[in-house]
N, C-alpha and C positions, 0 to 999 in steps of 0.2 A: 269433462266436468258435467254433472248435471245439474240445474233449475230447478232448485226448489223453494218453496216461502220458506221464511225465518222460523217461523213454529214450528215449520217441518227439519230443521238441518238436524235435531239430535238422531231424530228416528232414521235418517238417512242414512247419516254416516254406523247408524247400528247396521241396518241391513248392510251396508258394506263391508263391516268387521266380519259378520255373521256369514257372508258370500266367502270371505277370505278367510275364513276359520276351514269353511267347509273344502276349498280348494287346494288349498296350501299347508292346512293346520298353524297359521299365521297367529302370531299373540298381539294382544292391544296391550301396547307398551307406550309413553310419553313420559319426558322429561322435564316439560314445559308448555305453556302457551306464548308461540311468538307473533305476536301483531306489527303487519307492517303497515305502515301508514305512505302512501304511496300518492306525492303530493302535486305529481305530475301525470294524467296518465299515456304520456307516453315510456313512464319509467317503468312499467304494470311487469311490461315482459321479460325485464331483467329483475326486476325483482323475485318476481316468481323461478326465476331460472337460479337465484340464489338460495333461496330458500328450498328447493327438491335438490341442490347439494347440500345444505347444512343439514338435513335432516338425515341424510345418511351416516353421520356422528353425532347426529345429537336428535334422535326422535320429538319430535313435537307434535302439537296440532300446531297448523299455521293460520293464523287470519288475515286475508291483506284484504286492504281498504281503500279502494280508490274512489274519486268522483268525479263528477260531470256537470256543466251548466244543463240546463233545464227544465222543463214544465211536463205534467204534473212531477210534483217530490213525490220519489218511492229508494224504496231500497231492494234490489233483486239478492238473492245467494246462489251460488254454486258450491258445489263439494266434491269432491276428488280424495282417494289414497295416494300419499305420497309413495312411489313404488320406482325404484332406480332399476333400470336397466338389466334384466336377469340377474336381481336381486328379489328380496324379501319386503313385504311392505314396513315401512318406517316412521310413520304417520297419517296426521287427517290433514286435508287442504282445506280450508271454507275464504272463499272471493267475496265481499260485500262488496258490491257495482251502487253508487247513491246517485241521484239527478236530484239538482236543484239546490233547493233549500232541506231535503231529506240528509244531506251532510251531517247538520248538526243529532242528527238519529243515531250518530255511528259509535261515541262510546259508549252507551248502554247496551247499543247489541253488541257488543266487541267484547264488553266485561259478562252479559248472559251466556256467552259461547266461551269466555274462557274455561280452562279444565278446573273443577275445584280442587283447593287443596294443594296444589302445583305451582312452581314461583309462573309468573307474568312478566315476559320482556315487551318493551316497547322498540321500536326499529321504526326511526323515521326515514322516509329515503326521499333523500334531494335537498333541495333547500327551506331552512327555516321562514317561514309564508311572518311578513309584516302585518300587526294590525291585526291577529290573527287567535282566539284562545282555543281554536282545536286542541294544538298541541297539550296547553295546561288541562286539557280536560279529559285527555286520552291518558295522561301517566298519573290519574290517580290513586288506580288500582299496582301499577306498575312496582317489582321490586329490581329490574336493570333497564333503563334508559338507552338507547345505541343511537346516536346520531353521526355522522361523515362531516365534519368541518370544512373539507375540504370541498362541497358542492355551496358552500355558503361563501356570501361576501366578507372582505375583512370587516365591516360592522357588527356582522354577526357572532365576531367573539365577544362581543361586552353581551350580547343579546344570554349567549351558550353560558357563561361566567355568572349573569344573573339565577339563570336556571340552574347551575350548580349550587349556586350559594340557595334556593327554594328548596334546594333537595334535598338537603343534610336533615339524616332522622327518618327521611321516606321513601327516598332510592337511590340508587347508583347511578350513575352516568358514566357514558363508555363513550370513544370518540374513533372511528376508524384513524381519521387521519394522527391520532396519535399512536395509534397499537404498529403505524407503519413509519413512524417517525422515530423509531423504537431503534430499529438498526442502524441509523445514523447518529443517535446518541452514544449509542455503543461506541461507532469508531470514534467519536470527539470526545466523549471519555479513556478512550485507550491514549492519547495525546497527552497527560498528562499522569498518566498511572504511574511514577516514576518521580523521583526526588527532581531529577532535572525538569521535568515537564512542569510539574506543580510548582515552580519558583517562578516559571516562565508565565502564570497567571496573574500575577504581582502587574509583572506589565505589557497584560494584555494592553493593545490600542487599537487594533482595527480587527473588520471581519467584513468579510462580505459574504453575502446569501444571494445568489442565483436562482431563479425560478424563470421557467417554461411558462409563461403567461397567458389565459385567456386569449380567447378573439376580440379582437374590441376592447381589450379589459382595460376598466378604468380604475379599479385598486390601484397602491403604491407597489402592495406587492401582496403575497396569495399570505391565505388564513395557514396553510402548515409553513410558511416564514416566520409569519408572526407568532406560531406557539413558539417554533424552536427557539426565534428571538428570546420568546418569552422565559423558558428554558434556560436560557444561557444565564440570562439578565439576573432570575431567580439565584440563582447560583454563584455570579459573582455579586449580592446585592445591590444593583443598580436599581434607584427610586423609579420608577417611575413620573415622578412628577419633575426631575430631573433633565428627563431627556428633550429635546429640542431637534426640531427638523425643518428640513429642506426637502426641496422635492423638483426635478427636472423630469423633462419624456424620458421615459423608459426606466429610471432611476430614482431613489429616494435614501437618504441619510440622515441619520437619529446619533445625535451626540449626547452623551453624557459624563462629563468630566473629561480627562483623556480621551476616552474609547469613542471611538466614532463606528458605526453602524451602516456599511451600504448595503442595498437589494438593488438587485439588477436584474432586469426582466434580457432574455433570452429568447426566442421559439424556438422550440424543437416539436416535432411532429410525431416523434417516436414515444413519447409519453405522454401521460395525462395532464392537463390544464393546470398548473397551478403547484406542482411536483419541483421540489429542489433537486439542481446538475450540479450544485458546486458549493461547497462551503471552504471559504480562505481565514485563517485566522492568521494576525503576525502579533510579537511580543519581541520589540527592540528589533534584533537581529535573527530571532529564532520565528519559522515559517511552519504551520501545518493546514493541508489540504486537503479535502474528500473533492472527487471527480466524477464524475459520471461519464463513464468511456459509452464511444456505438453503439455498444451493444446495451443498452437503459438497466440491465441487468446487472454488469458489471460495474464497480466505481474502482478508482486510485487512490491511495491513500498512503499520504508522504508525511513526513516530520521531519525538519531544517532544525538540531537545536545543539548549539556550540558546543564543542567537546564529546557530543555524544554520536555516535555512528548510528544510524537507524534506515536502513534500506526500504525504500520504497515497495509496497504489497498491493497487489492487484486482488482482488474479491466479490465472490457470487456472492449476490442476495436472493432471498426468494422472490417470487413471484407477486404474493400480498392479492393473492384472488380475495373477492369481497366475502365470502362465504366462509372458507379461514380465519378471515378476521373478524365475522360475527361470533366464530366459534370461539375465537380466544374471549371474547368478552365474555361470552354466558359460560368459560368453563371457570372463571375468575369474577364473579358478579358483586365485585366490593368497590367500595371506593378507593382511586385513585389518586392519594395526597400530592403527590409529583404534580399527576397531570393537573390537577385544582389549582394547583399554586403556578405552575405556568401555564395556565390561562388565565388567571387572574391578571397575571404582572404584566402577559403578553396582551389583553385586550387594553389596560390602561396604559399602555407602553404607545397603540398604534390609536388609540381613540380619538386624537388627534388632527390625524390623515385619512380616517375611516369617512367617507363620505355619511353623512346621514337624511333622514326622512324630516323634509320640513314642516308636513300634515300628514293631519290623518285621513283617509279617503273619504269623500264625501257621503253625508249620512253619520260619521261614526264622531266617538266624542263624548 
């Protein structure tokens, strides 16, 4: 990348088209502006390592935005051609580096450097900062939102649930951890695709959800439990204000009406923090299961239901690299009624048991 001031980045990255026109006969092509908001910087170099694969199928300029404590406030840029590996160039890169208090400088140059004319994604990476109106002042310009729920605390669904309900009329919102909760809906809708299955919803009564837990985690259990909870809940109409809980180490349980609700925390090392291993549903005497075999790639997935013969099916899933799943949002940049409505149900469902902030840092107020 090169260094150069802010006034200088449009001219920059011409000379570099202009270098690349003459070298390659290379075209300036973009589909987008994706801004990452990169809220930790030791997340700078993964993020950036997603963004030079997304643009391989989806050209951009990219803007990431990280920052720093420190004195004097300045804002540096660097620029770079997004260019893959004995490939063709695919885009612009622009890095805005902030110290200090020059933070709050970043969405006016963020929206100066977007492309005109061109949708504007927003990509928060990590977790949503308390206390904090960055975030509302970076998606104003925004027409797709993308955050990861699953690097947030279970608090932070009522936090994601407000900002959807602010966004209606002014942008989308995407959620990693839903776009990969996706294949596990599937199997727990194939459970009941069938006259036998669907009678067997009548009486549902228990489920439990397993999750690979945090270090240290002091949740009851991880934010993609509680959308799927949230999901299920949806779906069977269970109130929310209904439900009722208990909470032991390692375990927590949410009643409502019949149906009781346990999460069970697990470690496993071979996945990510906060990733569902198992989902068990029973109705009377009829059982069905998703597993997560050794291998985190494969799960199991069984159905017990009277009178019906249904052989147990072993199944690949993909992978769910983070860059794939940005792609699926921007190639789909609408709103997502499903996911709205369970997270909705799922954040007042756990709000509960969601630890929260009992001030505001001091100074603020």
């Amino acid at each position: 990348m090169s260094s150069v001031s802010l006034d200088k980045v449009e001219a920059a990255l011409a000379r570099l088209w202009e270098e690349e026109s003459r070298s390659a006969g290379g075209s300036h092509a973009a589909l987008l502006t994706l801004v990452a908001l990169v809220s930790e910087p030791r997340l700078l170099e993964r993020a950036e390592k997603v963004l030079a694969e997304l643009v391989r199928s989806q050209p951009a300029r990219t803007i990431t935005a990280v920052w720093h404590d420190g004195s004097p406030p300045s804002i540096t840029a660097d620029v770079a051609m997004h260019r893959p590996p004995g490939g063709a160039v695919c885009g612009e890169a622009i890095r805005l580096e902030a110290i200090g208090s020059a933070r709050d400088w970043l969405p006016g140059n963020a929206e100066r450097l977007a492309l005109p004319d061109l949708p504007v994604c927003v990509w928060w990476v990590g977790d949503l900062p308390d206390f904090d109106n960055l975030f509302d002042r970076m998606v104003v310009g925004a027409d797709l939102v993308i955050v990861n729920s699953g690097e947030m605390d279970l608090r932070d669904l009522q936090k994601l649930s407000s900002i959807v309900t602010r966004a209606k009329g002014r942008f989308a919102v995407a959620d990693l951890t839903w776009i990969r909760l996706r294949t596990m809906q599937d199997m727990i809708a194939r459970f009941f695709d069938d006259p036998e299955g669907q009678d067997c919803l009548l009486d549902l009564n228990r489920i439990v959800i397993e999750v690979a837990p945090k270090p240290d985690e002091k949740d009851a259990t991880s934010t993609q439990a509680g959308l799927l909870f949230g999901w299920i809940a949806g779906v069977l109409g269970v109130a929310p204000e209904q439900v009722q809980w208990k909470r032991g180490d390692g375990w927590a349980e949410a009643r409502a009406g019949k149906m009781l609700a346990r999460f069970e925390q697990k470690p496993r090392s071979d996945v990510r923090p906060g990733v569902i291993t198992r989902v068990l549903m029973e109705a009377g005497t009829a059982r069905f299961a998703i597993e997560r075999q050794d291998d985190p790639r494969v799960y199991r997935w069984s159905r017990e239901v009277p009178g019906v013969a249904t052989p147990p099916q072993t199944l690949r899933v993909g992978a769910f690299e983070e860059a794939s799943l940005l792609a699926r949002c921007i190639e789909r940049p609408k709103r997502d009624l499903l996911f709205e409505t369970s997270l909705r149900v799922g954040s007042r469902i756990v709000l509960p048991i969601a630890p929260r902030l009992s001030a505001l840092p001091p100074g603020e107020g």
